[in-house]
C-alpha positions as CSV (number, residue, x, y, z in Angstrom):
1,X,64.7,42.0,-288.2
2,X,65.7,45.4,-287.0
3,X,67.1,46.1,-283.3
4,X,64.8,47.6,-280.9
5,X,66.6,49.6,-278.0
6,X,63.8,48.2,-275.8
7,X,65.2,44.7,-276.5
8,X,68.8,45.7,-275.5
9,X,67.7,46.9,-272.3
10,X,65.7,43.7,-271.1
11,X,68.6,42.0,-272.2
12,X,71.0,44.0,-270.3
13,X,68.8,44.0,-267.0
14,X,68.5,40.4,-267.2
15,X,72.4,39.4,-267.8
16,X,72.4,42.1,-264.8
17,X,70.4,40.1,-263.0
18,X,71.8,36.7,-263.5
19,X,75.3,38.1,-262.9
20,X,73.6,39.2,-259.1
21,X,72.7,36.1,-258.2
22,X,74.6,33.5,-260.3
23,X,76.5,31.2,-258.0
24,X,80.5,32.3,-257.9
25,X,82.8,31.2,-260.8
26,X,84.6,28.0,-260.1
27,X,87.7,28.8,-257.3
28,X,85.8,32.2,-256.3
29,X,84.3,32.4,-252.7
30,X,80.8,32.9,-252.8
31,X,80.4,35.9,-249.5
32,X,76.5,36.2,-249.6
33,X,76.6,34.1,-246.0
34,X,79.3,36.3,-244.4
35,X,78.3,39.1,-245.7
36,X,74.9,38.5,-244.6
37,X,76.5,37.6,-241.1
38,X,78.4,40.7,-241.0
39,X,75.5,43.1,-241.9
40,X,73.2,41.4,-239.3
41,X,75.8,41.8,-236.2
42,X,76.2,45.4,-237.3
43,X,72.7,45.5,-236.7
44,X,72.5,44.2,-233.9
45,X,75.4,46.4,-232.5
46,X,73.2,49.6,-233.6
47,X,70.3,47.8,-231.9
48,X,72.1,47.7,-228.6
49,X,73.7,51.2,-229.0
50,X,70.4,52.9,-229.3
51,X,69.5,50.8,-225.4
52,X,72.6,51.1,-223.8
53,X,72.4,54.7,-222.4
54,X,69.2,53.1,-220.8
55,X,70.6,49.5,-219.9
56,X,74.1,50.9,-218.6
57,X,74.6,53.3,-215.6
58,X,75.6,56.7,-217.4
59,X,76.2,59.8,-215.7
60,X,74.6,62.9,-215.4
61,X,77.4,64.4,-217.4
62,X,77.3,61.5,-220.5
63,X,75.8,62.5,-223.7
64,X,73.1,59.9,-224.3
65,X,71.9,61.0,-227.4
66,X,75.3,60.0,-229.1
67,X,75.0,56.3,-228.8
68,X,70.8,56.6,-229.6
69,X,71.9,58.5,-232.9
70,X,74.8,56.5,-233.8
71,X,72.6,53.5,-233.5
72,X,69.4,54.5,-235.4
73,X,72.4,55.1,-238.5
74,X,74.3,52.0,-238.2
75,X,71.1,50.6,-238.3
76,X,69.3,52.8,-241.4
77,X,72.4,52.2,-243.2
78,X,72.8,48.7,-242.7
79,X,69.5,47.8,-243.5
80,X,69.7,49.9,-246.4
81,X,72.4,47.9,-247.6
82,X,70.5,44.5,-246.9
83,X,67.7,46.2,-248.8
84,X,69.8,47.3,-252.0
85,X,68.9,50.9,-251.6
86,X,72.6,51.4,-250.9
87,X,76.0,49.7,-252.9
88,X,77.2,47.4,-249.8
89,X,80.5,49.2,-249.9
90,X,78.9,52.6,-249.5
91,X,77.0,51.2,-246.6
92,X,80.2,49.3,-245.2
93,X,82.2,52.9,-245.6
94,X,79.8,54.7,-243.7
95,X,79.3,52.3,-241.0
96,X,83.4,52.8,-240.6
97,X,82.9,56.7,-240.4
98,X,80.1,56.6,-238.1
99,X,82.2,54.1,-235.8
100,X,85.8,56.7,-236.2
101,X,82.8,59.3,-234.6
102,X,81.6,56.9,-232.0
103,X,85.4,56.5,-231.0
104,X,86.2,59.9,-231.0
105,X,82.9,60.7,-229.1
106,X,84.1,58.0,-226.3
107,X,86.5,61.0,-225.3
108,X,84.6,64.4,-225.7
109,X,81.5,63.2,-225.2
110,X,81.4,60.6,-222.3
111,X,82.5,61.5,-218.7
112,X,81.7,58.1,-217.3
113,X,84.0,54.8,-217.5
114,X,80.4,52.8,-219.0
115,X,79.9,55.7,-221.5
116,X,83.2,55.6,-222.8
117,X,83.6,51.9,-222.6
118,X,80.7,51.7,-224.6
119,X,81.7,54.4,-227.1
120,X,85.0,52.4,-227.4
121,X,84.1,48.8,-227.6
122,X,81.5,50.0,-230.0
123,X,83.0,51.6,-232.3
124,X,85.9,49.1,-232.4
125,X,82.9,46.3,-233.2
126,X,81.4,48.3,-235.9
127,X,84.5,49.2,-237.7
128,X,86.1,45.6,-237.9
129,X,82.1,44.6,-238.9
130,X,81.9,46.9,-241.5
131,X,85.5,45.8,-242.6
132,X,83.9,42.3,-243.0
133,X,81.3,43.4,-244.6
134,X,83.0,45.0,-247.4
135,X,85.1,42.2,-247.8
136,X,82.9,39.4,-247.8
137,X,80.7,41.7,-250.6
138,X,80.1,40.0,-253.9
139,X,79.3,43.1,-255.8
140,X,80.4,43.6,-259.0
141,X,81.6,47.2,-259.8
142,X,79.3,48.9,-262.3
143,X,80.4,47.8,-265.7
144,X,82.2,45.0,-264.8
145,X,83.0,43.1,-268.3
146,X,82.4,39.7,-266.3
147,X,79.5,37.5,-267.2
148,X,77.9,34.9,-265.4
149,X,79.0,31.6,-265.9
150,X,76.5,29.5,-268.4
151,X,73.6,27.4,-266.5
């Protein structure tokens, strides 16, 4: 019986597959829960960014847009991520640059002591978040020889 290239990829989505959502080897940590956790604080932190210029008492001279805009990303990208149409580290890396900008921002962008507190505090959250999240990650890198274990 001959090899069909058709075959080979089937098989190759399906050992994919398995691999994604086999249950961790024996002595690894399975991070699907904290992962999970992290992702769904980060979007909750973009949630309350995109409010806060309204919620908190900014200034005439505080850029409200900056929180709104850095909140609508952290929360595209992290839901991208929860959706697969983004590697989790890619999301968890850009999460971190957006938060170094939110930081930043707190000083430039933020005359008021809520504004920057806010810039600050936030930023600090999502960075540490995002750090989480890329840690707590159980994706393999692409070609990882590793196969799942037999069940």
């Amino acid at each position: 019986m001959a090899h069909r290239p058709e075959e080979s990829r089937e098989d190759e989505s399906t050992v994919a597959e398995e691999r994604r959502y086999a249950p961790p080897a024996e002595g690894r940590i399975d991070g699907r829960r904290e992962y999970l956790a992290a992702e769904g604080l980060i979007i909750l932190l973009g949630v309350w960014l995109m409010l806060s210029p309204f919620v908190l008492d900014y200034g005439s001279g505080d850029a409200k847009w900056n929180p709104i805009v850095c909140g609508i990303l952290i929360l595209a990208v992290s839901a991208a991520g929860l959706a697969d149409r983004l590697p989790r580290d890619a999301a968890a890396w850009t999460v971190m640059g957006i938060s170094v900008w939110l930081f930043l921002s707190g000083f430039w962008l933020a005359d008021s002591g809520e504004a920057s507190w806010n810039a600050f505090a936030g930023a600090a959250l999502g960075f540490f978040l995002a750090i989480a999240a890329a840690a707590a990650s159980t994706e393999e890198p692409a070609g990882s020889s590793e196969t799942a274990p037999p069940g």
